[in-house]
TIVEX-444925 format. One record per residue: y, x, z of N, C-alpha, C in turn; residue in three letters. Coordinates in steps of 0.02 Angstrom, whole numbers, plus 50000, padded with zeros to 5 digits. Each point is the difference from the previous one (the first is absolute). Last residue first. Layout:
N
YXZYXZYXZAla
...
//
This chain:
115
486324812246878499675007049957499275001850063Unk
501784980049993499284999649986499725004749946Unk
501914995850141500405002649957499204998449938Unk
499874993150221500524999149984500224999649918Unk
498435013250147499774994649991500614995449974Unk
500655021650053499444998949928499704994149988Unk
501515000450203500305000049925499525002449941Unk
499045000050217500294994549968500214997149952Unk
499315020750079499524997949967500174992349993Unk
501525016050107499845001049936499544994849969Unk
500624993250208500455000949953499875003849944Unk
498665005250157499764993049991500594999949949Unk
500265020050080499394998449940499834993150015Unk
501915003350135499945001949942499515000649955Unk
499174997150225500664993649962500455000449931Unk
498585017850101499564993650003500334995549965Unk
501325017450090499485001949919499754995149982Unk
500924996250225500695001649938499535001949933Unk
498485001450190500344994049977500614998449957Unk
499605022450072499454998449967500004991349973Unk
501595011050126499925000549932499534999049976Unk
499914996850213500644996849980499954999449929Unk
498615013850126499674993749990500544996349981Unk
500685020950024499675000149962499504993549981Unk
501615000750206500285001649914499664999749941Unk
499015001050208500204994650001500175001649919Unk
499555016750084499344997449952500094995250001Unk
501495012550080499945002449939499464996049989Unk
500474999050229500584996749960499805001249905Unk
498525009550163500064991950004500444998349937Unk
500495022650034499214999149964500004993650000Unk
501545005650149500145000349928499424998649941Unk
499595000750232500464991949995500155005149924Unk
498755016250089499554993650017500444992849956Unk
501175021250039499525001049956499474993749979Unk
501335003050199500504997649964499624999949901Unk
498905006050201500084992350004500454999449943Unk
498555021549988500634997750052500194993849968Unk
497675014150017500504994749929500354998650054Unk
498745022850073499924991850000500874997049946Unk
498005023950028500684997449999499974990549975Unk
498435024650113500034990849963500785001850037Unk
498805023849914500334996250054500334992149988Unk
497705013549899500634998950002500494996750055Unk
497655000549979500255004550027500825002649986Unk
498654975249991499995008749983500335003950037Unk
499504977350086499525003549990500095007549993Unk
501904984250031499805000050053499185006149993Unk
500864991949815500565001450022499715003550061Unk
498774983449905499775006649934500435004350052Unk
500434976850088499395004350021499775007549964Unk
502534989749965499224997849981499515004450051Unk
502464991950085499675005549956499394996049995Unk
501534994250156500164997049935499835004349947Unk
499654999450255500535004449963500194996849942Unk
498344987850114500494998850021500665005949999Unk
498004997449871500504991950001500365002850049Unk
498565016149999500234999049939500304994450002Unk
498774999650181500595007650016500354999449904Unk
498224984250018500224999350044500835005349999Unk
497995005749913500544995449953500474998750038Unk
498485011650086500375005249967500464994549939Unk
498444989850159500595005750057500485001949932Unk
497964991549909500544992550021500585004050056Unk
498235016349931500434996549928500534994450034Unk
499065018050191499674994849941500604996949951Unk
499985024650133500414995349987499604995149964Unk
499485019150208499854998149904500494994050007Unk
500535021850172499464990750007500194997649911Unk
500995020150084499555001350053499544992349986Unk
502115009649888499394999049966499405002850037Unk
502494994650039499655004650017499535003949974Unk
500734976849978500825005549975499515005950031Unk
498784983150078500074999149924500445005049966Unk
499924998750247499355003349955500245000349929Unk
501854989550116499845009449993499375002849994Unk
500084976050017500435000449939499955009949982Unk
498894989750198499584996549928500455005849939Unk
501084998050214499725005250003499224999949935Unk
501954983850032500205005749980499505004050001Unk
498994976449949500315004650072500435004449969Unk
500014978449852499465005950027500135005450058Unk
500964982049828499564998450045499605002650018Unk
501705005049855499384999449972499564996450030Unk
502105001750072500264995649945499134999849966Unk
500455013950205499974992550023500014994449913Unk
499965025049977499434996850027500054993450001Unk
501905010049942499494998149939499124998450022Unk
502095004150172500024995549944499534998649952Unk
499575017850149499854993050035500304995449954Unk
500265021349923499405000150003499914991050047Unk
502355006849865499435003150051499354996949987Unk
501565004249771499744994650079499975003350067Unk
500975005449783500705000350042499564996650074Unk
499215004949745500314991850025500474999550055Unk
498775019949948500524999449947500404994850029Unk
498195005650125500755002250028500164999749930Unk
498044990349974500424995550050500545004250027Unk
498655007549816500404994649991500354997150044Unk
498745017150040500335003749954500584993749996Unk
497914996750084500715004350061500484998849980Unk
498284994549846500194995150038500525002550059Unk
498785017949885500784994349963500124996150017Unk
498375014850129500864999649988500244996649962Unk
497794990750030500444999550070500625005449997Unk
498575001349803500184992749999500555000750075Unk
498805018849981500615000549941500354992449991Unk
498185004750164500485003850009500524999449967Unk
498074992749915500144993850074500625003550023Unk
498855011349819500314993449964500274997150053Unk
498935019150111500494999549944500484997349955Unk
497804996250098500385000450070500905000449944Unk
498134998549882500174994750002500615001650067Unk
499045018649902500404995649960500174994750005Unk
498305009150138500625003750011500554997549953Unk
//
C-alpha cells in the first residue's frame, strides 16, 4: 500500500510539473516518447515508474529526480539561473589563472632576489 502511494505521489508532481511548464499531455508525451495514454497512467499513479522513465521526465523539466520523488512540490532551475552559474564559474576559472600567474611572479622574484 505504501508503494501504491509513493506511485501516486511521484505521478502528481510530475502533473504537477507539466501544468507549471504550461504542457499538455501529447507534447510531453511525444517529447518522452510515449503514448498520451502511458503518460496519464504515470500522472495518475495507475502504472510504476522505472528509474530510466523517471530520469528521463527529470531532464526534460530540468529538475533532479530527488524533485520529482518528494513530496515537496519540484521546482525547476530557470535557464536564466543555469547561464549565470556557467558564467560565474567561467569567471572563477579566470581568476583562478590570474592567481597562478601571480604566484609564479611571486616565486620568481624570490628566485631573483635569492631569498
Amino acid at each position: 500500500m505504501a508503494n501504491q502511494k509513493l506511485i501516486s505521489e511521484i505521478g502528481a508532481n510530475i502533473k504537477q510539473l507539466r501544468l507549471a511548464k504550461a504542457k499538455g499531455q501529447t507534447e510531453v508525451a511525444n517529447a518522452l516518447n510515449i503514448s498520451v495514454a502511458a503518460l496519464s497512467k504515470i500522472e495518475n499513479g495507475q502504472t510504476d515508474i522505472n528509474l530510466s522513465r523517471l530520469a528521463q521526465i527529470a531532464k526534460y523539466f530540468e529538475v533532479s529526480i530527488s524533485a520529482i520523488i518528494s513530496k515537496e512540490a519540484p521546482t525547476s532551475i530557470s535557464q536564466d539561473i543555469v547561464e549565470e552559474i556557467s558564467e560565474l564559474k567561467q569567471q572563477l576559472s579566470n581568476k583562478d589563472a590570474e592567481v597562478m600567474k601571480l604566484q609564479k611572479k611571486v616565486i620568481d622574484l624570490y628566485d631573483k632576489l635569492g631569498l
